[in-house]
SEGU-171921 format. One line per field, with one value per residue: residue in one letter; x, y, z of N, C-alpha, C in turn; residue number from 1. Coordinates in steps of 0.1 Angstrom, whole numbers. Example, Ala and Ser with C-alpha at 12.3 -4.5 7.8 and 13.67 -1.06 7.14 Angstrom:
residues 2
residuo: [a_s] .
n_X: [132_128] .
n_Y: [-57_-22] .
n_Z: [78_71] .
ca_X: [123_137] .
ca_Y: [-45_-11] .
ca_Z: [78_71] .
c_X: [132_129] .
c_Y: [-33_0] .
c_Z: [78_79] .
num: [1_2] .
This chain:
residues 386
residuo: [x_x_x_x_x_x_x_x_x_x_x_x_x_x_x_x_x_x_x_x_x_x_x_x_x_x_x_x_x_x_x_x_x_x_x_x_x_x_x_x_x_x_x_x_x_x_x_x_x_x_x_x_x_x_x_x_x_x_x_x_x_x_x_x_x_x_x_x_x_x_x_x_x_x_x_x_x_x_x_x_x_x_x_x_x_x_x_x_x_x_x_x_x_x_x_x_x_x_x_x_x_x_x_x_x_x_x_x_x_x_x_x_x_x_x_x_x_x_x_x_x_x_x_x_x_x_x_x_x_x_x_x_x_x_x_x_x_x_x_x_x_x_x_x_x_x_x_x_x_x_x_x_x_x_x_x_x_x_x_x_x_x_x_x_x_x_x_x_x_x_x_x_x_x_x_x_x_x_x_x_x_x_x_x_x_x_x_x_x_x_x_x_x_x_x_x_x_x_x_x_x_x_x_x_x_x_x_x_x_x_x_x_x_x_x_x_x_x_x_x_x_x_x_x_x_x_x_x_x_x_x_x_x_x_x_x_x_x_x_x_x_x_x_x_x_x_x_x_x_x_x_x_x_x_x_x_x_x_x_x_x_x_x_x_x_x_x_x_x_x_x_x_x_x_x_x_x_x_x_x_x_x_x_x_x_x_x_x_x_x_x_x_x_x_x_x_x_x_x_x_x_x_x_x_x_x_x_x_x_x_x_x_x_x_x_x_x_x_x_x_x_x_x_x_x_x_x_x_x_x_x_x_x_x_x_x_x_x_x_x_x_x_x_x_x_x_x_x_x_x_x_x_x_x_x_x_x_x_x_x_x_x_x_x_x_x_x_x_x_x_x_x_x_x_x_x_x_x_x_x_x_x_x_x_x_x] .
n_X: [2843_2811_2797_2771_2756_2762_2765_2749_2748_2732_2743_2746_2755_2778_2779_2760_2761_2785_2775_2760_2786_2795_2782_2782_2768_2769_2754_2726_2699_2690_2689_2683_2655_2648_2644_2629_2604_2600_2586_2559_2547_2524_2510_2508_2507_2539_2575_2605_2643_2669_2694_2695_2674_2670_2667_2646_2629_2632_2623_2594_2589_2595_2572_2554_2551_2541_2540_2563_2556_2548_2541_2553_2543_2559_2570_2586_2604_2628_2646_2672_2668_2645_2630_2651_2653_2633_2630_2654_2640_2626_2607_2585_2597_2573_2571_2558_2544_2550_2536_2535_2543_2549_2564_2552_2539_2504_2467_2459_2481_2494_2471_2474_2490_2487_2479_2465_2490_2497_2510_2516_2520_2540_2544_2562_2577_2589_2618_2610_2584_2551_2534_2497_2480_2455_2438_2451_2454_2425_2424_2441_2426_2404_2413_2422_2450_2486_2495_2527_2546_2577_2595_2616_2631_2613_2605_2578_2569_2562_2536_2505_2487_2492_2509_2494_2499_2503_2527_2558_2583_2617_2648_2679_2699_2732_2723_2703_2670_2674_2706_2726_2747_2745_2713_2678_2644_2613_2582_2554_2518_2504_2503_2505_2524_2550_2566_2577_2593_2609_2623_2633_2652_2668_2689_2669_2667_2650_2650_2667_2702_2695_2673_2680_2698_2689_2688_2716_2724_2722_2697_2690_2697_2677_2662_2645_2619_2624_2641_2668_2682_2715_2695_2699_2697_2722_2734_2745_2745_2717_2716_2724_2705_2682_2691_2689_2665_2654_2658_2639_2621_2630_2646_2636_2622_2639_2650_2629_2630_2659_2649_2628_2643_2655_2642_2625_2650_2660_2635_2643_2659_2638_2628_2642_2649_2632_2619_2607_2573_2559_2547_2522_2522_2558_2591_2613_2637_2653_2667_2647_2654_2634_2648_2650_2650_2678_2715_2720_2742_2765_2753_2758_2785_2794_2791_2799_2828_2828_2829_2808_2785_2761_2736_2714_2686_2662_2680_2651_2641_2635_2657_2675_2692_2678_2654_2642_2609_2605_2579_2562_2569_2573_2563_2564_2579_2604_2610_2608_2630_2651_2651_2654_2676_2697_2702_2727_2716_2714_2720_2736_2739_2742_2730_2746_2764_2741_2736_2761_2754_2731_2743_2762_2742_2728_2747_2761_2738_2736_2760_2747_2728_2728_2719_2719_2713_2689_2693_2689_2712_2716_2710_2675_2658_2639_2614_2601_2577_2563] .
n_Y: [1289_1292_1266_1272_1245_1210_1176_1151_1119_1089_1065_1040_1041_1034_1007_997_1004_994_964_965_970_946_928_927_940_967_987_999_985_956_973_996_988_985_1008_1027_1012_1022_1040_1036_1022_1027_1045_1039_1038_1042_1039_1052_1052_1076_1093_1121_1144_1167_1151_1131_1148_1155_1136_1134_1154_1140_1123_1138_1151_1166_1178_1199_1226_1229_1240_1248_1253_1269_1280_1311_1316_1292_1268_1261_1239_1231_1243_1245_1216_1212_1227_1218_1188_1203_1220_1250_1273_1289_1314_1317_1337_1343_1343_1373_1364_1330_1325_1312_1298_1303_1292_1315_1329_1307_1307_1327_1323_1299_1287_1277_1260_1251_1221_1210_1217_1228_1225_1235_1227_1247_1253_1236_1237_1224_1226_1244_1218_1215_1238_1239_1214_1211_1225_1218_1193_1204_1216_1197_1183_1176_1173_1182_1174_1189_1182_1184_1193_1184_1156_1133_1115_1113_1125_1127_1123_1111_1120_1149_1154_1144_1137_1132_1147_1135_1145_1136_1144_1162_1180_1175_1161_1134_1124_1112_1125_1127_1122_1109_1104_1094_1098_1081_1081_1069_1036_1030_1045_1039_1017_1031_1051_1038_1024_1050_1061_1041_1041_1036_1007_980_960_961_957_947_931_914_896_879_850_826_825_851_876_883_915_939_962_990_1014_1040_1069_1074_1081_1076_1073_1069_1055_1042_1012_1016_1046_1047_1033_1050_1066_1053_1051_1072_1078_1061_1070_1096_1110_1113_1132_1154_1161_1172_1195_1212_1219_1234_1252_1266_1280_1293_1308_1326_1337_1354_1374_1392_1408_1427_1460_1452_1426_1392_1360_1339_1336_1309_1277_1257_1229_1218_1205_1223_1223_1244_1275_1305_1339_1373_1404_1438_1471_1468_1464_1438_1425_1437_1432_1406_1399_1410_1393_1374_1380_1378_1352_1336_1314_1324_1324_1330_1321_1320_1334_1349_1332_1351_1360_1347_1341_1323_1316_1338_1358_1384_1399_1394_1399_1389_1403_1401_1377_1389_1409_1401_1379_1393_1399_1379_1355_1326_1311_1294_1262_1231_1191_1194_1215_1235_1251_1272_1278_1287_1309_1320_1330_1345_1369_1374_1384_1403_1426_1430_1441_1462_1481_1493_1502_1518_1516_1499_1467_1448_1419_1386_1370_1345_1316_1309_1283_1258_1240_1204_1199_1179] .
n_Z: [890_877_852_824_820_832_826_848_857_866_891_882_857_848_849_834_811_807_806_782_767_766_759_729_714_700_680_664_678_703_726_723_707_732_747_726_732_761_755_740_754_774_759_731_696_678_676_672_676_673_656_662_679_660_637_642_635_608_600_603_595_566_563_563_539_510_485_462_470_495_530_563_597_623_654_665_684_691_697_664_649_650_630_606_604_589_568_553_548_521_528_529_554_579_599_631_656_689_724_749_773_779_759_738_712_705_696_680_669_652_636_617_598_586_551_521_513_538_552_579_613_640_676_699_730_750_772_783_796_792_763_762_744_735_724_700_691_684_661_648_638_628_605_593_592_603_637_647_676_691_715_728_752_767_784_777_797_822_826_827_805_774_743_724_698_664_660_680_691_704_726_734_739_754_772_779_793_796_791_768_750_724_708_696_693_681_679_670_662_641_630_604_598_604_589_570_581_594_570_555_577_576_551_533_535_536_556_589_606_626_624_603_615_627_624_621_597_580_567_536_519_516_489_487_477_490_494_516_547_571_603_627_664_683_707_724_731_739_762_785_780_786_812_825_825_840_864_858_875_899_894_884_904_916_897_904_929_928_904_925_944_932_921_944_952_927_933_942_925_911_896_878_868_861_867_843_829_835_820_839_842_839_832_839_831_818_833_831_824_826_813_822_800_806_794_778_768_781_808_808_803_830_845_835_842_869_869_862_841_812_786_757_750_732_699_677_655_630_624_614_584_565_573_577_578_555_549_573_599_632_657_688_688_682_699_729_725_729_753_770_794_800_829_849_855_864_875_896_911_935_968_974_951_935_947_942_917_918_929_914_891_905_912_888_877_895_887_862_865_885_913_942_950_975_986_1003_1020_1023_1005_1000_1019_1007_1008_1005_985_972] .
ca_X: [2836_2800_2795_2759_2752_2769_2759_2752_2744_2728_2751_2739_2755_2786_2776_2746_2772_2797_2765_2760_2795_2797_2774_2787_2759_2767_2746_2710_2701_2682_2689_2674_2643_2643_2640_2612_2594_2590_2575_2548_2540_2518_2504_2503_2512_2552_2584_2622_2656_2672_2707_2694_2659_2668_2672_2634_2620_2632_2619_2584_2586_2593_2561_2540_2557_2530_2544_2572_2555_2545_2549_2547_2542_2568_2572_2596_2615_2631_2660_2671_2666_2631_2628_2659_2646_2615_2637_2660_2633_2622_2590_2586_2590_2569_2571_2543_2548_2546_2523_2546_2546_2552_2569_2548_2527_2487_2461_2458_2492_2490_2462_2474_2501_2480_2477_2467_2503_2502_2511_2518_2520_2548_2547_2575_2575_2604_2624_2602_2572_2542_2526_2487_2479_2441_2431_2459_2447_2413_2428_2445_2415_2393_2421_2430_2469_2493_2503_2542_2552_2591_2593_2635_2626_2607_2602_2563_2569_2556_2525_2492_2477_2499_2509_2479_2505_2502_2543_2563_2604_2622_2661_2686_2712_2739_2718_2684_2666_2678_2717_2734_2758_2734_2703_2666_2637_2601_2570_2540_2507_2500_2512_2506_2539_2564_2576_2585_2599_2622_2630_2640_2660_2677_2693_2659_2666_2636_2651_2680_2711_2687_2662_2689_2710_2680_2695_2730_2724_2715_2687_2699_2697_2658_2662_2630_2617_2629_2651_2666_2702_2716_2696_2687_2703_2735_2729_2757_2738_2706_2717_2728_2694_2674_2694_2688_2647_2647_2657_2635_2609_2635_2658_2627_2614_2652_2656_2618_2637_2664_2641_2619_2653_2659_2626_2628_2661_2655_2626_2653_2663_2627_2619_2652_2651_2619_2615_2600_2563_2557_2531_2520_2531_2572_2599_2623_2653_2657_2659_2650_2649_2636_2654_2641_2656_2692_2722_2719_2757_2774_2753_2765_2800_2798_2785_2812_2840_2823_2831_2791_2784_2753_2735_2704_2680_2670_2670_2640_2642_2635_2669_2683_2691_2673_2637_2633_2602_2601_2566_2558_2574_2574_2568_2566_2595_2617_2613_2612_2640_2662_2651_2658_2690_2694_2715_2732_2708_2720_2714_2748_2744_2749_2724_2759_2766_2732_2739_2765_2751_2722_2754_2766_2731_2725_2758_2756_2724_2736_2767_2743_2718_2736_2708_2724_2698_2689_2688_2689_2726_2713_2703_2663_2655_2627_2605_2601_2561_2559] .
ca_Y: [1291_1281_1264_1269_1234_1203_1163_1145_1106_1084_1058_1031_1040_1026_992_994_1008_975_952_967_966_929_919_926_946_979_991_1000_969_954_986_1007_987_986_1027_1027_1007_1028_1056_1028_1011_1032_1053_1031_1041_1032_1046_1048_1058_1086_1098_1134_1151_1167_1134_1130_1164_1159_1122_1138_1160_1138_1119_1147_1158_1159_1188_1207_1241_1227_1246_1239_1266_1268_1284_1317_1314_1279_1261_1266_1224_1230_1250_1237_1203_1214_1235_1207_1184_1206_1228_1269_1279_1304_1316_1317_1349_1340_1350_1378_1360_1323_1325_1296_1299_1299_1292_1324_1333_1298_1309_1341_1324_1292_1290_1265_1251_1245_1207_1205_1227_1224_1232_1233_1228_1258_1255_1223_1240_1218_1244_1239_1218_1215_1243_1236_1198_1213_1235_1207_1188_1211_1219_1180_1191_1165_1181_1176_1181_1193_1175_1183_1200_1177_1140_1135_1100_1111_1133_1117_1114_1105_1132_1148_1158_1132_1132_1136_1142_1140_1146_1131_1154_1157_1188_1171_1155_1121_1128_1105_1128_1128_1111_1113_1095_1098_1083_1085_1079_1060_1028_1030_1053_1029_1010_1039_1057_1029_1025_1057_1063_1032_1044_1029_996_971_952_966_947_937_917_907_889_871_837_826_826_866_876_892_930_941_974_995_1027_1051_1074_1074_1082_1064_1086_1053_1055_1030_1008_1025_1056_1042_1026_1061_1074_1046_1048_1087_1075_1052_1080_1106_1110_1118_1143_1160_1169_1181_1205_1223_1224_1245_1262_1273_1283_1303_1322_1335_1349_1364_1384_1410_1418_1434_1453_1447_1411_1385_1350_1336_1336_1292_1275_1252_1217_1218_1197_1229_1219_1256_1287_1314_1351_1383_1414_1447_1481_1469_1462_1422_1418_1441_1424_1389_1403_1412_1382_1361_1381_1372_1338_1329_1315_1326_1320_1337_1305_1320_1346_1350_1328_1358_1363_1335_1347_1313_1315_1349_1364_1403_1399_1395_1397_1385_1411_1399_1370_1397_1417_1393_1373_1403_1399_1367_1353_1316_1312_1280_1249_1212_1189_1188_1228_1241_1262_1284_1282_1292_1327_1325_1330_1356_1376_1378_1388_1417_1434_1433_1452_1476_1489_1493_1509_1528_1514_1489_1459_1439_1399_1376_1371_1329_1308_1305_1271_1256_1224_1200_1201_1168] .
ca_Z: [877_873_838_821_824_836_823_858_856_877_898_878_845_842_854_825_797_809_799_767_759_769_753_715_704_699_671_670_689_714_736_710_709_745_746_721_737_769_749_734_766_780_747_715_685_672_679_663_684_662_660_673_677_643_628_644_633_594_598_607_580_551_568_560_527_496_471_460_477_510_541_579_607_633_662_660_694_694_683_652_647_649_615_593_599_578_555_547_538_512_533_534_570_583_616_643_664_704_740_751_789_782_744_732_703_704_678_670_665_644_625_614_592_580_542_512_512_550_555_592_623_645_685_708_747_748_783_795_802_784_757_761_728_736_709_686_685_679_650_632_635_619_593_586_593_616_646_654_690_696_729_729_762_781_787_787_802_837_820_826_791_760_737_716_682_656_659_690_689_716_724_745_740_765_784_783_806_800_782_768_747_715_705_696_695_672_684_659_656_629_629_587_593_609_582_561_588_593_557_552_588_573_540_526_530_542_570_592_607_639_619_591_618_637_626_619_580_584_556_523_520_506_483_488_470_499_496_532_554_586_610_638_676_690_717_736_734_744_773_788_775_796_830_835_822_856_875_862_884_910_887_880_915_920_891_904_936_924_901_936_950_923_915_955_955_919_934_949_915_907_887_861_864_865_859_833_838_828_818_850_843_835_831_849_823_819_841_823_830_815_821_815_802_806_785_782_766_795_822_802_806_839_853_832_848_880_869_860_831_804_777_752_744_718_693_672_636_621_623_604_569_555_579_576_568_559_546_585_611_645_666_702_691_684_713_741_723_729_768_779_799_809_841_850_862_864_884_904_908_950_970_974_935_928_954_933_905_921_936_902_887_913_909_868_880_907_881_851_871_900_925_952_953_988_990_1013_1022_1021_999_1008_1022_1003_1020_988_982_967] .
c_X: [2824_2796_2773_2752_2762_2764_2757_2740_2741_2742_2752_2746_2766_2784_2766_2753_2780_2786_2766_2771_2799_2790_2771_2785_2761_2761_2734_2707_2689_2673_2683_2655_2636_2635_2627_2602_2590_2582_2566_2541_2524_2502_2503_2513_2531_2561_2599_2635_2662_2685_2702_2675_2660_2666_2651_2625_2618_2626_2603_2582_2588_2580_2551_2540_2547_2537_2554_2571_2549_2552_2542_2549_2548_2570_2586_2608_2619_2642_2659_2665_2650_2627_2637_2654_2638_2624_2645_2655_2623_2607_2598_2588_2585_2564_2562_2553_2546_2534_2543_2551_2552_2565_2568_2540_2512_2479_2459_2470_2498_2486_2466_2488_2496_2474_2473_2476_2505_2502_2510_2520_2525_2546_2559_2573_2591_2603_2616_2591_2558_2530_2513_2481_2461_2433_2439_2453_2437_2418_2430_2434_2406_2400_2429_2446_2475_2498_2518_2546_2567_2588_2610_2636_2619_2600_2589_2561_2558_2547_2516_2484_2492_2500_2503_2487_2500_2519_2545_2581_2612_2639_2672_2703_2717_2736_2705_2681_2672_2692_2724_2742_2755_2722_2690_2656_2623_2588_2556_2527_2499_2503_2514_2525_2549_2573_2583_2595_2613_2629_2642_2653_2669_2685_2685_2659_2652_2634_2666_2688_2703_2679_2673_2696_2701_2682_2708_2733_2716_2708_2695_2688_2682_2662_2648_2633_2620_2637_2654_2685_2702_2714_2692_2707_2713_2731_2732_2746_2726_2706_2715_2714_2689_2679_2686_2670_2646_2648_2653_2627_2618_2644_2649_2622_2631_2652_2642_2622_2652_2656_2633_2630_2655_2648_2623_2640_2661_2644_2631_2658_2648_2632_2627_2650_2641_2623_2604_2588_2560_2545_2529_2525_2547_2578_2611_2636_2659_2654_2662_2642_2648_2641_2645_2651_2670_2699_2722_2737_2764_2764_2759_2779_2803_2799_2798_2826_2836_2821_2814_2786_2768_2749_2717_2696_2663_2668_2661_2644_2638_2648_2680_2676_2680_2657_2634_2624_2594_2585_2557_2564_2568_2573_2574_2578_2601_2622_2616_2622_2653_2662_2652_2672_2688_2704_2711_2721_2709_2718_2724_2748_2740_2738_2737_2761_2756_2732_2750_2763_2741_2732_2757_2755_2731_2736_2762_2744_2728_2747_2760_2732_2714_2726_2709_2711_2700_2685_2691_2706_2728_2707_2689_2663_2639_2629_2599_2583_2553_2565] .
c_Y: [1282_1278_1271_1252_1221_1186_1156_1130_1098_1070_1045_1031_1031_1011_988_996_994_967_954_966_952_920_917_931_962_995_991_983_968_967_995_1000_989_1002_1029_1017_1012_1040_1050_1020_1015_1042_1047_1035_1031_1042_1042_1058_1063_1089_1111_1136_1158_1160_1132_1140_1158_1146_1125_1145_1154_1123_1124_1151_1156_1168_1196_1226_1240_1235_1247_1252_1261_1283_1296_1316_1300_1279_1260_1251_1225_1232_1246_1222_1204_1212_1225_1194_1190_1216_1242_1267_1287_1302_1321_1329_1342_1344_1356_1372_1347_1320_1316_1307_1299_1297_1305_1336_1321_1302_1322_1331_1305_1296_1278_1257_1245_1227_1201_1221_1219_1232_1230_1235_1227_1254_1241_1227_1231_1226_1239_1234_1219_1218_1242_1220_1201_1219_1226_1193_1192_1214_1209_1182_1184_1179_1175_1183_1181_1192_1177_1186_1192_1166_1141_1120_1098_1121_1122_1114_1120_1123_1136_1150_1146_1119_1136_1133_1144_1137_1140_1135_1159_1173_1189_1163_1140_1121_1117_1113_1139_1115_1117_1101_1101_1089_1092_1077_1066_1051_1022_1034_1047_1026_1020_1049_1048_1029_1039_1063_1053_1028_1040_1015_989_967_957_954_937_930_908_893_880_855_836_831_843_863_887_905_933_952_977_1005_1035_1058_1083_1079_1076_1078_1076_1061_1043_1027_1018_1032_1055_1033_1035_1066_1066_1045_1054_1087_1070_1066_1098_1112_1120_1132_1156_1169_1176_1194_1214_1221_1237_1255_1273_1282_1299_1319_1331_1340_1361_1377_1396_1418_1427_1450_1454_1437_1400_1367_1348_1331_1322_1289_1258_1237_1217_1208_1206_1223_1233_1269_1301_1326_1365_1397_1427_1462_1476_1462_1449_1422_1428_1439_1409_1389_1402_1400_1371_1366_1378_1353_1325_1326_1316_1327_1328_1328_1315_1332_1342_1345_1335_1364_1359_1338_1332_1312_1328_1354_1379_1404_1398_1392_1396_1393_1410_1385_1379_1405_1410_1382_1378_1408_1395_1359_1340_1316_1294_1274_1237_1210_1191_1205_1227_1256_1276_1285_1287_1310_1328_1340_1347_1370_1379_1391_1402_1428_1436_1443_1463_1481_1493_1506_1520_1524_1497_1478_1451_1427_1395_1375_1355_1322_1306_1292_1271_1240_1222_1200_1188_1157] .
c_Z: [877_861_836_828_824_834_837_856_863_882_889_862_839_847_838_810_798_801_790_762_756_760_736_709_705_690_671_669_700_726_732_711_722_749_740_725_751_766_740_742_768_768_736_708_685_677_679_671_675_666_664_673_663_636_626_634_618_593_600_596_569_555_560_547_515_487_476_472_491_520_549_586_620_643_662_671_697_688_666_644_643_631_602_594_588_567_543_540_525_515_531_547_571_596_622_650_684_714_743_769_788_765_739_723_709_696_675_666_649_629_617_601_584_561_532_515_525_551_573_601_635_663_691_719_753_764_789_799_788_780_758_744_729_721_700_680_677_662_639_631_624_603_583_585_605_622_650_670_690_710_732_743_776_773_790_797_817_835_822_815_780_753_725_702_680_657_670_689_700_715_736_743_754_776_784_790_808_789_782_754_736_708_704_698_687_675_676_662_652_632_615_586_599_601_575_565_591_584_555_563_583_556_531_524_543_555_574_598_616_634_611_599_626_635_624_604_574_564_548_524_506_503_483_478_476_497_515_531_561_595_623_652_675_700_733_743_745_754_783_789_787_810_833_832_838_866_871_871_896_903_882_890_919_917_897_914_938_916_913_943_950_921_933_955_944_921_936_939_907_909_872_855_872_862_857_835_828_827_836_852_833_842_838_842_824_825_830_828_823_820_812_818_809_794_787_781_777_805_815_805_823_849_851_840_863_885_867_845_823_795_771_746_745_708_686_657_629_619_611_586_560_561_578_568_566_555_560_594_627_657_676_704_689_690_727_737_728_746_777_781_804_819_842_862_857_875_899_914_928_952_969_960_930_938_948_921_906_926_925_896_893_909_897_870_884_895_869_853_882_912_930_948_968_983_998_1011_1020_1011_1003_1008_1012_1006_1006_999_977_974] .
num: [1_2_3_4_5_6_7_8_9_10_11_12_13_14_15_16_17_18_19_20_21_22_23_24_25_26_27_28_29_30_31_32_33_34_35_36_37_38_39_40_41_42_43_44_45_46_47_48_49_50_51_52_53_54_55_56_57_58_59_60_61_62_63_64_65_66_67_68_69_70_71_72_73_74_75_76_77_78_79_80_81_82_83_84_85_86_87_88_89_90_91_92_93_94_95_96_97_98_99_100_101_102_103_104_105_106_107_108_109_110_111_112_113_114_115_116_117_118_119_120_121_122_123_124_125_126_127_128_129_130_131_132_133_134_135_136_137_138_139_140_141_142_143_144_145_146_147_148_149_150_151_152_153_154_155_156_157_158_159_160_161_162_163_164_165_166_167_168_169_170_171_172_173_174_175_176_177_178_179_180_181_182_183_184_185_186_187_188_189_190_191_192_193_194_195_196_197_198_199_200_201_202_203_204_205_206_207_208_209_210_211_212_213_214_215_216_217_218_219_220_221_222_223_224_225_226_227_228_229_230_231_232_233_234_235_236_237_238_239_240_241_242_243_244_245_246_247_248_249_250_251_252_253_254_255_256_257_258_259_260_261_262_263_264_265_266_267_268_269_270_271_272_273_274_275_276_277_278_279_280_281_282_283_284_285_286_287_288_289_290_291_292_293_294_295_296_297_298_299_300_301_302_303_304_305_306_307_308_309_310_311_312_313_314_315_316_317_318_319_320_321_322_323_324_325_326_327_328_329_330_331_332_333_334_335_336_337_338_339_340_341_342_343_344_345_346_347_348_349_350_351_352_353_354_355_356_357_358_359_360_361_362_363_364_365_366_367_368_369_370_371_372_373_374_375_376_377_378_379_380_381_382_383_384_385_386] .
């Protein structure tokens, strides 16, 4: 049985989890600051370890929050996190339609849904591929509007320039690039927006347990104006988070190794089944594939009794009885939502588990379609490039 995906940890972790437990602190802590601080080293601004990337998103949104009728422009093919974040702080959502090849937004998918109430404009860098923000920066420039990046997807850590949003959220959920089970992280801008962002991550109060406790005689509890929850990371967590950070670089040139593996054996299934045409710099978290003219749920079936497991990332938030909006719809998310297949990629995954996987694929094909297909009987060798 091949799962979808599989948590795989660097060598390094349980020695680095021992420390942290040793060492008494297991609440947002030291370890926590340690984390936000490699996403400030290099790029400025400020940055808070979050119980998830949701935690992040809705922390971004009550950032931007000015009125009752405010509403932010989101992306229609994404996690659903992306959009109830908004919702839940109190925004409209209204959904940005896609590019029918890479299923990212553009500004003029943007712009078509821009209105008085707009507050913010949200991208997402869907599957790991890094959406071009260039003309969207330019957009919320010209339109005085924070850009939020949905970074759940990819670690820009090893990107050459900083990230252009205003906000950046990223996830360390236990099938993201750096998993420690669940966790987020929020790195802003401003550094006007720190303190408030803390406050309110911290049920609103002033100063959390880590400053409180900085002498023996800990400092009495400061009541602010915030209205906040407990949305802050554990050390624990953030231990886990920072190993699989040291060893991205290397976990990174892996997964575009299986990716290269993948996208030549896939070619045999032309012209039912394609991958996903990316945007050029990726993070390769997700293989994703678009199938054409077949039944997705009986090839989904067939594949699973073949012992392969798969998954539909994602339907189209026009779906969802609380973002939808009949006033316009989404074309090209609703079509190419209803197209795409992820197949299992981790790091742990087997040139033979991935012919697996293509063995599976083909033969979901040939019964659906009565026309045998030829592959390679091998796994293709691929000579790393980097």
């Amino acid at each position: 049985m091949i799962p979808l995906n599989k948590p795989v940890l660097p060598d390094a972790t349980s020695p680095a989890i021992g420390k942290c437990i040793n060492s008494g602190w297991l609440g947002y802590g030291p370890a926590c600051r340690s984390l936000e601080n490699r996403f400030t080293a290099s790029r400025n601004g400020w940055a808070l370890a979050t119980s998830t990337c949701t935690s992040a998103l809705w922390l971004a949104a009550q950032l931007c929050r000015r009125t009752e009728n405010d509403e932010v422009i989101v992306p229609a093919v994404t996690f659903v996190s992306t959009g109830m974040a908004f919702l839940s702080a109190g925004f409209k959502v209204r959904l940005a339609d896609v590019d029918a090849q890479t299923l990212l937004v553009t500004r003029k998918t943007v712009e078509q849904r821009l209105s008085q109430n707009t507050r913010a404009i949200v991208v997402v860098h869907l599957y790991g591929q890094r959406i071009e923000t260039k003309a969207l920066r330019q957009l919320c420039d010209e339109t005085r509007l924070p850009l939020i990046e949905d970074c759940a997807h990819r670690l820009d850590l090893l990107d050459p320039l900083p990230p252009a949003g205003d906000y950046a959220c990223y996830s360390f959920n236990a099938v993201k690039e750096a998993p420690c089970g669940e966790g987020g992280l929020l790195w802003g801008r401003d550094l006007e927006d720190e303190h408030r962002a803390r406050a309110i991550s911290n049920v609103g109060l002033e100063a959390d347990t880590l400053e409180r406790s900085s002498s023996l005689r800990h400092g009495d509890y400061r009541f602010g104006t915030e209205i906040g929850l407990k949305l802050r990371l554990n050390d624990v967590l953030a231990t886990l988070a920072g190993v699989s950070l040291d060893a991205l670089q290397n976990t990174r040139r892996l997964r575009e190794l299986i990716f290269a593996r993948y996208n030549q054996a896939i070619n045999s299934c032309s012209p039912y089944a394609a991958p996903l045409i990316r945007q050029e710099i990726d993070s390769f978290l997700m293989y994703i594939i678009r199938l054409n003219g077949l039944d997705r749920d009986r090839l989904r079936q067939d594949m699973a009794n073949d012992g392969v497991a798969t998954s539909t990332h994602y339907p189209s938030l026009t779906e969802h009885p609380l973002l939808k909006d009949d006033a316009d719809r989404c074309v090209t998310a609703d079509a190419v939502s209803k197209e795409v297949l992820t197949l299992p990629c981790f790091l742990a995954i087997t040139p033979s588990q991935q012919e697996q996987v293509v063995t599976a694929l083909s033969g979901a094909i040939a019964r659906q379609t009565g026309r045998p297909l030829s592959w390679p009987c091998e796994m293709p060798v691929v000579v790393e490039s980097m």
